[in-house]
N, C-alpha and C positions, 0 to 999 in steps of 0.2 A: 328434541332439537333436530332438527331439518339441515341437511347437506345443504340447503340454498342459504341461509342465514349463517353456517360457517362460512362460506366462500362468498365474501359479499363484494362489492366493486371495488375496496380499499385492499382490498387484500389481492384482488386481481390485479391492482396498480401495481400495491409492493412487490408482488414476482413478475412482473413486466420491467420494473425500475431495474432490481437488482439482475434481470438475464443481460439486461441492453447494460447497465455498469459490467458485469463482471466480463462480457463481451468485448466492450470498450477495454477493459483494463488486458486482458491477453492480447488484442491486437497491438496496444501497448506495448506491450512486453516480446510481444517479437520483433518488433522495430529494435528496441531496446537491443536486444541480443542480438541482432543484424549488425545493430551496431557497431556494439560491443566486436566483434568477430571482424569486423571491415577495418577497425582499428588498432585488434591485435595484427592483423596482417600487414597493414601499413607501417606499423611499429617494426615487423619482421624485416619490413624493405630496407625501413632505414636506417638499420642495423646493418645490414648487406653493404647498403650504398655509404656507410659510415666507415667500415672497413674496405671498403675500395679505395673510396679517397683517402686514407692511409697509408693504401699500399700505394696509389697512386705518388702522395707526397713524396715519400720515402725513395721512390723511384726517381720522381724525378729529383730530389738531392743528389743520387746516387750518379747520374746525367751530369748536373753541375760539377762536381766533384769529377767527374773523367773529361768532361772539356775544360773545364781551368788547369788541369795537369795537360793535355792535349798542346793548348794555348801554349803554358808553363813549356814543353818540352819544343814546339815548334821556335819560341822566340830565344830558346837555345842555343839550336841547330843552327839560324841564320847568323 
């Protein structure tokens, strides 16, 4: 049996096929996980920016709440 008749043209396809698939599939796959990572970090933000505006409402309640007493004591006074 002869090295040129194991390695015949179909077999040179199949490891041509499967380097350019498994090629394909890892560049894939780092997309993927670029992804994945671009969207835990946006996630991260809006966590941030979810608690600001929080603190922000809160705040300004806390405004409300000292100018209606503000008002409240001014329309006293006169």
């Amino acid at each position: 049996m002869s090295f040129d008749k194991f390695i015949g043209p179909a077999t040179v396809v199949y490891v041509v096929s499967a380097t350019v698939a498994a090629l394909w599939w890892a560049s894939d796959l780092t997309r993927r996980v670029q992804t994945i990572e671009a969207s835990t970090v946006t996630a991260e933000r809006i966590a941030r920016l979810e608690t600001e505006v929080r603190t922000l409402g809160e705040n300004t309640k806390e405004l409300k709440i000292g100018i209606s007493e503000l008002v409240h004591q001014l329309k006293q006074g006169n």
